[in-house]
VMD Tcl script that draws the C-alpha trace (Angstrom):
set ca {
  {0.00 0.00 0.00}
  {1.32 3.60 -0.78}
  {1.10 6.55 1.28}
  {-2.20 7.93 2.28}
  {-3.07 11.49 3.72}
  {-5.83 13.80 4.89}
  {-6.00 17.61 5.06}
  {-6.48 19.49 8.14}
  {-10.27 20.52 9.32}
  {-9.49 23.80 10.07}
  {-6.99 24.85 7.30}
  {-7.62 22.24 4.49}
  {-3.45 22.13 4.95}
  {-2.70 18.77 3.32}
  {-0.79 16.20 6.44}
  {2.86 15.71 4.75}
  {4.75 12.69 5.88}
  {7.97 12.74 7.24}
  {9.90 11.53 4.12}
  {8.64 15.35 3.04}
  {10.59 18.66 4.52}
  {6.35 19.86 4.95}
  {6.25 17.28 8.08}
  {4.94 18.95 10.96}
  {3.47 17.74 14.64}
  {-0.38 17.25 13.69}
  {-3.36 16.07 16.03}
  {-6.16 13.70 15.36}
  {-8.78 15.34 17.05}
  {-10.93 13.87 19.27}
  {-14.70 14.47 20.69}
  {-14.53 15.89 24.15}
  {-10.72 16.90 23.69}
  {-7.82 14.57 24.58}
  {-6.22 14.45 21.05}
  {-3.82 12.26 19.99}
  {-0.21 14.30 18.89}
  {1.40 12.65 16.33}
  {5.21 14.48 15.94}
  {6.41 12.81 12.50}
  {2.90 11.64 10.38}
  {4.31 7.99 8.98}
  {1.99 8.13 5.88}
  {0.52 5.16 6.80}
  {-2.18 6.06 8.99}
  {-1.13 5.95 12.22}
  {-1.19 8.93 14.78}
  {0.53 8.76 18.65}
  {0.33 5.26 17.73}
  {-3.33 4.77 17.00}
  {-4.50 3.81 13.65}
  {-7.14 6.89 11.89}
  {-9.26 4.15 10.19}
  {-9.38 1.69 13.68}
  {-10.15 5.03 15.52}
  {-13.22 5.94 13.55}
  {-14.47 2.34 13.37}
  {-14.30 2.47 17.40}
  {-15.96 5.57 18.00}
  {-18.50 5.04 15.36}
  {-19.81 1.46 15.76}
  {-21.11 -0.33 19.43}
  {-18.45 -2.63 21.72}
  {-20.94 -5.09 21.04}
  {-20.98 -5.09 17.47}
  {-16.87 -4.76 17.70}
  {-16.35 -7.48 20.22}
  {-15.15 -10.10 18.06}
  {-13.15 -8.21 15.56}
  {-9.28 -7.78 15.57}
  {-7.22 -4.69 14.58}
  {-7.42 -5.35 10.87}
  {-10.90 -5.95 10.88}
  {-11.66 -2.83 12.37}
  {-9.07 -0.99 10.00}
  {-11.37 -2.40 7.15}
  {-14.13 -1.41 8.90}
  {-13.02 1.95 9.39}
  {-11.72 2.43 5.62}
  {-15.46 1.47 4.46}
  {-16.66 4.06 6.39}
  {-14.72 6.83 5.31}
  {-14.24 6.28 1.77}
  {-16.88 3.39 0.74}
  {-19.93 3.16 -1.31}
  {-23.08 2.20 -0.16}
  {-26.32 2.11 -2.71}
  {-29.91 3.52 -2.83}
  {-32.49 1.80 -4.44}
  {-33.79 4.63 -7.55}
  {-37.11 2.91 -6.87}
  {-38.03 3.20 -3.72}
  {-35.17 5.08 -1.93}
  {-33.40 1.99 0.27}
  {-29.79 2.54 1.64}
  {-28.07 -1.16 1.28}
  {-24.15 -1.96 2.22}
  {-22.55 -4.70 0.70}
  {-20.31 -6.73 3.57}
  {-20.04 -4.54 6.06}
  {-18.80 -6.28 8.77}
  {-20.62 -4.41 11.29}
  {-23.16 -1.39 11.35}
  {-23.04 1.79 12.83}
  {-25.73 2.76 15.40}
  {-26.29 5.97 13.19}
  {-27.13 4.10 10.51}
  {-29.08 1.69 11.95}
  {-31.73 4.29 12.97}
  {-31.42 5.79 9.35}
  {-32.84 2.61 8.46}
  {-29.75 1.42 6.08}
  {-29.58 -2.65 5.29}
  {-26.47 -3.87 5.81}
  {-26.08 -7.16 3.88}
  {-23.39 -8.76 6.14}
  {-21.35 -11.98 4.46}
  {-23.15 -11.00 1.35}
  {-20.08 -10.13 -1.96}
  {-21.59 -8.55 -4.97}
  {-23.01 -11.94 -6.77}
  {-24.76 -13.30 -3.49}
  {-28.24 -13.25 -4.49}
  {-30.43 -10.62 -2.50}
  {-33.69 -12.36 -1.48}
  {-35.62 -9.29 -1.08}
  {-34.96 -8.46 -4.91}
  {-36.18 -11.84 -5.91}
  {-32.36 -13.39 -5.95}
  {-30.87 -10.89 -8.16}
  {-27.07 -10.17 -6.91}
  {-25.65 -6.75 -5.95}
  {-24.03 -6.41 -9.27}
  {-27.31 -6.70 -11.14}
  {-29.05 -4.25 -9.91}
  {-26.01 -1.76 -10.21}
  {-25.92 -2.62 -13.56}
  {-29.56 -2.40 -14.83}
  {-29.48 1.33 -12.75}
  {-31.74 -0.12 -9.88}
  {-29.31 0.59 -7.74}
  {-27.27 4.38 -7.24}
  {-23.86 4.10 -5.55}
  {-23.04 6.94 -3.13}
  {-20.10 7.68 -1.18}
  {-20.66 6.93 2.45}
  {-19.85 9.78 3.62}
  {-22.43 11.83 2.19}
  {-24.82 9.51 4.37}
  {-22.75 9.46 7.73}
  {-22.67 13.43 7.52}
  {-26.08 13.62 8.14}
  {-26.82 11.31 11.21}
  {-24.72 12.00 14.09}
  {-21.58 10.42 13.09}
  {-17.61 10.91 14.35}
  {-15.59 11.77 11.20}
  {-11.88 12.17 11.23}
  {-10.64 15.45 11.63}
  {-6.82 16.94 11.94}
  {-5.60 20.11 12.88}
  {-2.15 21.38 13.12}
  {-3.28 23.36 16.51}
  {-3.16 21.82 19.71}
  {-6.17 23.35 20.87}
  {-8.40 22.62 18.09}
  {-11.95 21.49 19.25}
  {-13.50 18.68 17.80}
  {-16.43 19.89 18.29}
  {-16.10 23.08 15.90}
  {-15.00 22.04 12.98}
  {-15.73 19.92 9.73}
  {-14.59 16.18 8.95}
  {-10.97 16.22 7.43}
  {-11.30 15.70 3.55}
  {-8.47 13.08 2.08}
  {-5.45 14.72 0.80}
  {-4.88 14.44 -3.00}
  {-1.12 14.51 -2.82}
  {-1.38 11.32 -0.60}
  {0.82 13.35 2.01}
  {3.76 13.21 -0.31}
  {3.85 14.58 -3.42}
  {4.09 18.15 -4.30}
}
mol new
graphics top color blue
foreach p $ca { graphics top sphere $p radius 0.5 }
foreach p [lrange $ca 0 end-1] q [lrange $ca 1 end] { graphics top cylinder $p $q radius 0.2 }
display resetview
């Protein structure tokens, strides 16, 4: 896997890694306060030893529903959530996931199915056993990103600042950096 970066909340400043002279201390911010200080950004994710992607999958989804998942799992998890698809039914306005290996409450209560152990040619008995990729393909089904739907139903995104004091609370998600924390 190659480098991966986000951009700063507050500043839209992209997160350089430190193979970069642009490296600087960042923070994943956290609700309540308590952020984690990463001094020299990897590119790989982690910050003050935490993984971003196992973070959000923790304080977005229940103990309960995490309780028998490892690190990676979790990481997955995580990745789905902040730059997955999900899919809305054109017909009559459905929100299905594909495999994801475990639901957030806030999308539990927006009524989202979430088609666990299911791939893309499982078939789908409330569509009368036509598969994922069917009804993607005959324009059934809509994909959307996923986190057009977290954004609206009390969801923890990821957010960075450069500033120590930075509150959570006051300030967008971070948006994925295009130059992957790297390039110029």
């Amino acid at each position: 896997m190659g480098f991966f970066s986000w951009k700063t909340a507050d500043t839209e400043e992209s997160i350089y890694n430190c193979y970069t002279d642009e490296c600087r201390t960042v923070y994943l911010l956290q609700p309540g306060g308590d952020n984690i200080e990463e001094t020299s950004y990897g590119g790989y994710g982690e910050f003050g030893g935490k993984d971003a992607y196992e973070w959000l999958a923790e304080n977005n989804i229940s103990k309960e529903e995490l309780a028998d998942s490892d690190e990676d799992d979790r990481r997955m998890l995580g990745i789905a959530l902040d730059i997955g698809s999900y899919y809305v039914d054109t017909e009559d306005g459905s929100k299905w996931f594909i495999n994801l290996m475990a639901e957030p409450d806030a999308l539990k209560q927006e009524g989202v199915h979430n088609l666990k152990n299911h791939t893309y040619i499982t078939p789908i008995k409330e569509y009368a056993g036509k598969n994922a990729n069917q009804l993607i393909t005959s324009g059934r089904w809509e994909e959307r990103p996923t986190q057009e739907l977290l954004a609206s139903c009390g969801y923890n995104p990821l957010k960075f600042s450069f500033d120590k004091n930075a509150r959570y609370e006051d300030l967008p998600a971070s948006k994925i950096c295009e130059k992957q924390g790297f390039f110029e």
